[in-house]
C-alpha positions in Angstrom: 188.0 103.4 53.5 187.1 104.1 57.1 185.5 102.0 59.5 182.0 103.0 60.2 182.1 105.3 63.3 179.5 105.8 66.0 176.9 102.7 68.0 176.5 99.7 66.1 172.8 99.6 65.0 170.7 96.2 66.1 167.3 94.8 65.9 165.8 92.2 67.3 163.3 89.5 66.3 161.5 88.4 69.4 160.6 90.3 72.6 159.3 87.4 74.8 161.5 84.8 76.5 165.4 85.1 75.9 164.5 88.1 73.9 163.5 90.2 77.1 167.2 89.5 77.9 168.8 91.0 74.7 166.8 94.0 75.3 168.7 94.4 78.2 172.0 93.5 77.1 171.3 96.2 74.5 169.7 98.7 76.6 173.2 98.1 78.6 175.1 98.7 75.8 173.2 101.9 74.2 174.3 103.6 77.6 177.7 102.4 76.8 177.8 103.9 73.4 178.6 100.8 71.5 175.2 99.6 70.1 171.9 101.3 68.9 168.7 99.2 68.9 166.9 100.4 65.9 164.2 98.5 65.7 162.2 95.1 66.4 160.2 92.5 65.0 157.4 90.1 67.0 154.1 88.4 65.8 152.8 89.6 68.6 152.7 93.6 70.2 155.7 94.4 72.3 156.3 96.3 75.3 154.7 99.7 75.0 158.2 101.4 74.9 158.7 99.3 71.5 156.0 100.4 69.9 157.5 103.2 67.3 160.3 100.6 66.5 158.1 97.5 65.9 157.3 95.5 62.8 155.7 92.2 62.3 158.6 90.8 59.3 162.2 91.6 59.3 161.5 92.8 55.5 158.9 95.6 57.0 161.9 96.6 59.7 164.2 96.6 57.3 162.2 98.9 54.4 161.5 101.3 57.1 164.7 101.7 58.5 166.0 103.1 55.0 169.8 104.2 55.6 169.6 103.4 59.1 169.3 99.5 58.7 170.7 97.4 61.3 174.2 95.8 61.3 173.2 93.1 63.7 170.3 90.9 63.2 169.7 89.3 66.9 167.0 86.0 66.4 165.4 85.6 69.9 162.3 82.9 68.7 161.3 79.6 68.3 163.9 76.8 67.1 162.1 76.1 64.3 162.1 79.6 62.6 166.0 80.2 63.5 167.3 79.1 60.0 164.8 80.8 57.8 165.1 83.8 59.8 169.2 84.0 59.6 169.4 83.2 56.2 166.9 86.1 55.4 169.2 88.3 57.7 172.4 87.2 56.0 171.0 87.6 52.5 170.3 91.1 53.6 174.3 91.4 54.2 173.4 91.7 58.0 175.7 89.9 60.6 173.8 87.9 63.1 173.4 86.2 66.6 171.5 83.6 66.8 170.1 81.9 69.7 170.8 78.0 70.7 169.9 76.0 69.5 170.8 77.7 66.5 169.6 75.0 64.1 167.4 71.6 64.3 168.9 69.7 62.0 172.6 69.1 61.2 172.0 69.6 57.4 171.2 72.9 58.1 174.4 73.9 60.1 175.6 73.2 56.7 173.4 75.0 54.8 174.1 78.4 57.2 177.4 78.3 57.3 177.3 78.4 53.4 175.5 81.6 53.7 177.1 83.2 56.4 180.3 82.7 53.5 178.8 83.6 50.8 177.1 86.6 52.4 180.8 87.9 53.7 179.0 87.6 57.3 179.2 86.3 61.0 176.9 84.3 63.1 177.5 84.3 66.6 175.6 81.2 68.7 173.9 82.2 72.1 175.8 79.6 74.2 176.6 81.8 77.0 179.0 79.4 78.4 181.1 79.4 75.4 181.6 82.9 77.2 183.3 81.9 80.6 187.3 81.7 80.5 186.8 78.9 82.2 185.9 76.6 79.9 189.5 77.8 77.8 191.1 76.8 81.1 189.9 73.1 81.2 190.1 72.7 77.3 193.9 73.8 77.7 194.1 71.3 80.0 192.2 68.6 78.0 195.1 69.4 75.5 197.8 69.2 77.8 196.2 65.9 78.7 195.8 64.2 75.4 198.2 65.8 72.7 201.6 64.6 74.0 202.4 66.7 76.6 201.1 64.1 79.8 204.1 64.6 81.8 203.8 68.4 82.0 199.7 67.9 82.5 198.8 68.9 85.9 195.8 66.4 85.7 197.8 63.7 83.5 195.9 62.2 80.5 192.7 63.2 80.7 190.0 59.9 80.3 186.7 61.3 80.6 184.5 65.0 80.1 181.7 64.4 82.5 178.5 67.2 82.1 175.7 67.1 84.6 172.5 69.2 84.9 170.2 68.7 87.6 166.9 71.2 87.5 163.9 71.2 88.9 160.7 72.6 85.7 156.7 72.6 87.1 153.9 72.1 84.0 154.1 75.9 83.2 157.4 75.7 82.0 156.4 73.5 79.2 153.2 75.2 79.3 154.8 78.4 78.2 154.9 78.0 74.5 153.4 75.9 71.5 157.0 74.2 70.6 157.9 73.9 74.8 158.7 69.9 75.3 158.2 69.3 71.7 160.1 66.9 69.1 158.5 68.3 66.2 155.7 70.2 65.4 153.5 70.7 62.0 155.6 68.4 60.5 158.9 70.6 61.3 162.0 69.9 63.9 161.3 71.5 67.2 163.9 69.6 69.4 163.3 71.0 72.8 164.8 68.1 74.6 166.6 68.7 78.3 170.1 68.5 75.8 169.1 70.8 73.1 167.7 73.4 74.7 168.1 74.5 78.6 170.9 72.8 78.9 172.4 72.9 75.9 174.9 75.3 77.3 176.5 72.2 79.2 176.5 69.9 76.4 178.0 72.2 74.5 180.7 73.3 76.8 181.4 69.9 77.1 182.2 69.3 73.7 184.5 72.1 73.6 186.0 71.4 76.3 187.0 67.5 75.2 188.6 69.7 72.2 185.9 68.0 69.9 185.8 70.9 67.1 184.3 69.0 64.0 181.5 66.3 62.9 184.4 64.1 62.0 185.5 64.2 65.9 182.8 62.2 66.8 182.3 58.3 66.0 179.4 58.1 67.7 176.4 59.4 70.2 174.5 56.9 72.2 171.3 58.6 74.0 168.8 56.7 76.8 166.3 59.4 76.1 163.8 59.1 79.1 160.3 61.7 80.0 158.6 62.1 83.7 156.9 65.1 82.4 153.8 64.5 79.8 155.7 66.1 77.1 156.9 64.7 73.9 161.2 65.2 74.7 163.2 64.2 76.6 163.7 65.8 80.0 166.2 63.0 81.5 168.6 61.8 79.6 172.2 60.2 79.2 174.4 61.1 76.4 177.8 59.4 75.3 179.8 61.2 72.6 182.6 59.0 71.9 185.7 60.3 69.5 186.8 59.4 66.9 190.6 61.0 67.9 192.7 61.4 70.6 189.7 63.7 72.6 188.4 61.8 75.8 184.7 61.1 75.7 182.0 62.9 76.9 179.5 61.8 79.0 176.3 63.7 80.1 173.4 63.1 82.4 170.7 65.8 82.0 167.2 66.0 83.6 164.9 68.6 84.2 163.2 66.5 86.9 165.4 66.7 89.7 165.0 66.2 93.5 167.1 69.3 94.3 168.0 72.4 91.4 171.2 72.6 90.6 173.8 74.9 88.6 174.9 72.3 86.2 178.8 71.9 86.0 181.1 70.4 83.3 184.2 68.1 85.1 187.3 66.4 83.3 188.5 63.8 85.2 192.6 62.7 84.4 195.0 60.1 86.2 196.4 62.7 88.4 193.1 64.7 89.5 190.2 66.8 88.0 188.5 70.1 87.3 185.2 70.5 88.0 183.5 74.2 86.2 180.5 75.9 87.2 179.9 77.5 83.9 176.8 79.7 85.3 179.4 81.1 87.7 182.1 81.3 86.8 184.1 79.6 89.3 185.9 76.2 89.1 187.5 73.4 91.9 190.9 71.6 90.7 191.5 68.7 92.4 195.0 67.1 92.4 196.3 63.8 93.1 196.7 64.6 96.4 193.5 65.3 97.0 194.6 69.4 97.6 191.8 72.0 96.5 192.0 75.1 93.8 189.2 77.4 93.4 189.6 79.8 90.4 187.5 82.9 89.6 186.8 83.3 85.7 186.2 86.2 83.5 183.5 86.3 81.0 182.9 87.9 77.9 179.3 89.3 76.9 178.3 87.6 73.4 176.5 90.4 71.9 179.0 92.6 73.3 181.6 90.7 71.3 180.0 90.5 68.2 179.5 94.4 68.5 183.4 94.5 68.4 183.6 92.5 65.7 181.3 94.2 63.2 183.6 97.4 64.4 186.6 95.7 64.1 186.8 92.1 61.7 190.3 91.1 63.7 188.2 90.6 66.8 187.1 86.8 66.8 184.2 85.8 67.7 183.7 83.4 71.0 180.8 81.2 69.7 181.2 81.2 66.2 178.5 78.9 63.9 181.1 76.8 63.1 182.2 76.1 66.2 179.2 74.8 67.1 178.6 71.7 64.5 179.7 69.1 67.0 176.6 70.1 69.1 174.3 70.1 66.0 175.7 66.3 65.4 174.9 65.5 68.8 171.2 67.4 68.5 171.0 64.9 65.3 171.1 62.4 67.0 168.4 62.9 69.7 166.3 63.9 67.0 167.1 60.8 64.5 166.8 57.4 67.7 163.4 56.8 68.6 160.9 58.6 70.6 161.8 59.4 74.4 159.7 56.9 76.7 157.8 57.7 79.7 159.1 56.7 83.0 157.2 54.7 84.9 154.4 55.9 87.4 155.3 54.2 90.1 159.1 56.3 89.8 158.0 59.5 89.5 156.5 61.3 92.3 154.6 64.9 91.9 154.7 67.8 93.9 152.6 71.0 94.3 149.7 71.9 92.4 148.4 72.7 89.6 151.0 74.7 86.8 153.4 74.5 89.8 152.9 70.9 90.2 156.8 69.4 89.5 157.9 65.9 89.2 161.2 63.7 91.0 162.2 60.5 90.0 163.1 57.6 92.1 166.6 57.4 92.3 167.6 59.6 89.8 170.5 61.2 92.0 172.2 58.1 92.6 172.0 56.7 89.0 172.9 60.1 87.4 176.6 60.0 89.2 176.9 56.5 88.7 176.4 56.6 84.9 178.9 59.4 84.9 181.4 57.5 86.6 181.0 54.8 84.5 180.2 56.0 81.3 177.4 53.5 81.1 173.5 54.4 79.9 171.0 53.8 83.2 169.4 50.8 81.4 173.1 48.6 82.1 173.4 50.0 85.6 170.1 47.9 86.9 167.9 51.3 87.4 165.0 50.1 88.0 162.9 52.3 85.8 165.2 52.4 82.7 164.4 50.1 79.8 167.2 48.8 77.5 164.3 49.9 74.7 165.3 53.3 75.3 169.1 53.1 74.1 170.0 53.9 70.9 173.6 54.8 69.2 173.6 56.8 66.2 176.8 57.5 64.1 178.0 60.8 61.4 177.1 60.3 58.2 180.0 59.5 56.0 181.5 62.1 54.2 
């Protein structure tokens, strides 16, 4: 039998946020030839161009699209309505991307992936960083670093994956939505912590990059979970995923409180230099041993684009397949399974501007962000003055 010829038809669920984003990407790809949007679902009324393509439930969209279902499912919404969602998708025999977080609970990473197998189907994860060659580059160099092969490494062995992300979020950013800064909500996972969702992209390249593939890779994830905002997440955190192999540990300090924005960057640090990536542009700094300077340039691959190719073409592999992403649902597990975050202190956090574009700093968060990255250490044992040993917590993969 012949492949199917001709645009590969998509719809998406969700027009607001990130979904505003795939309707580019696919507007993008239309003109290209490669993908039809044929339709889209939202609880609310779309853009006016929308309108003779939208329908409030994916089983409406997909009765009224007859012969001309979609191929591609794309799932744009809250984190919360991801698994029902893609599991509706897949029964429907539809592939799918799905956006990150794509679950909030590691149980149902499982129970996806079952689907997705059962169903004869794909699911491609939104971590657009899992897109940049650069983070093949570092993991290659992880490997070099760890698996034997020292001597030829040009870092040597490779003792730490550092991941930092610095931004700076006012009120209206967790204004913006019900679920926005949210652990849970109507009894339900939300997880919209600093790690889980806007910079899950760097935990998650982090991971990957430390060549930590599996749930069995990881022995364990301390978090110092830590809020200056009046939310209900975290929004500066520390996070250390130690190994249970040969993979170096990674360490992360996230905050969405900083003094200064900055594009977050992933770093592995050997006995003979280090590699500091850029992810969000695709541009990297090796350092050697001699202190000499190597800035490389990265391609990237689109993810919807990818997955196009693959529902043309099954040889094509996916870049951020589900299942490569069950170390990060492990390490969203455990955020969601230690305590509560804890406010920070008044007296460390200082507000600026006004109103919904009022933002907070905290005292000394620059200075005890690199130093718990160099030493692997939570802020609590580094004499931070507004950390609180209280806030630590280690959580461990359930046995299998």
């Amino acid at each position: 039998m012949s492949a199917p010829m001709g645009p590969v038809r998509v719809a998406l669920i969700g027009t607001r946020g990130y979904g505003a984003s795939h309707l580019r990407t696919l507007a993008r790809l239309e003109e290209a030839g490669t993908a039809r949007l044929v339709g889209v679902v939202d609880v609310v009324d779309p853009p006016e161009e929308l309108a003779g393509i939208h329908h409030r439930s994916l089983a409406a969209l997909l009765e009224a699209c007859g012969d001309e279902r979609p191929e591609i499912i794309a799932i744009a919404t809250p984190i919360d309505t991801h698994v029902p969602l893609a599991l509706e998708a897949l029964a429907a025999g539809i592939d799918v991307y799905l956006e990150k977080p794509p679950v909030p609970a590691l149980v149902d990473h499982g129970t996806l992936l079952e689907a997705a197998q059962r169903a004869g189907r794909s699911v491609q994860v939104g971590f657009q960083a899992r897109g940049g060659a650069g983070v093949d580059v570092l993991a290659a160099e992880v490997a070099a670093g760890t698996l034997g092969e020292i001597a030829a490494a040009p870092l040597g062995e490779i003792t730490e994956v550092a991941v930092h992300g610095a931004w700076q979020r006012d009120r209206a950013y967790y204004r913006r939505s019900p679920w926005a800064g949210r652990r849970r909500r109507d009894g339900r996972r939300v997880a919209d912590g600093v790690a889980t969702n806007p910079l899950a992209h760097a935990v998650h390249a982090g991971l990957a990059i430390a060549g930590i593939a599996q749930v069995s890779d990881i022995s364990a994830v301390t978090c110092e979970l830590r809020r200056a905002h009046d939310i209900e997440a975290d929004d500066t955190t520390f996070l250390r995923i130690d190994p249970a192999g040969r993979a170096p540990a990674v360490v992360c300090t996230l905050t969405t409180a900083a003094g200064r924005h900055e594009n977050p960057w992933v770093e592995i640090r050997g006995t003979r230099g280090s590699h500091r990536l850029w992810y969000t542009e695709d541009r990297s700094v090796r350092t050697g041993e001699d202190g000499a300077r190597e800035e490389l340039a990265h391609a990237r691959t689109d993810l919807m684009e990818n997955l196009v190719a693959h529902v043309r073409d099954r040889s094509v592999a996916l870049v951020s397949p589900l299942a490569s992403t069950a170390p990060f649902s492990a390490v969203l597990e455990a955020i969601q399974s230690v305590p509560d975050p804890l406010p920070i202190g008044e007296d460390w956090v200082h507000w600026h501007g006004e109103g919904e574009l009022a933002y907070p700093t905290i005292e000394g968060l620059d200075e005890a962000m690199t130093r718990a990255l160099a030493t692997g250490r939570p802020f609590s044992e580094l004499g931070v003055p507004w950390a609180r040993e209280d806030a630590v917590a280690t959580w461990a993969p359930p046995a299998h």
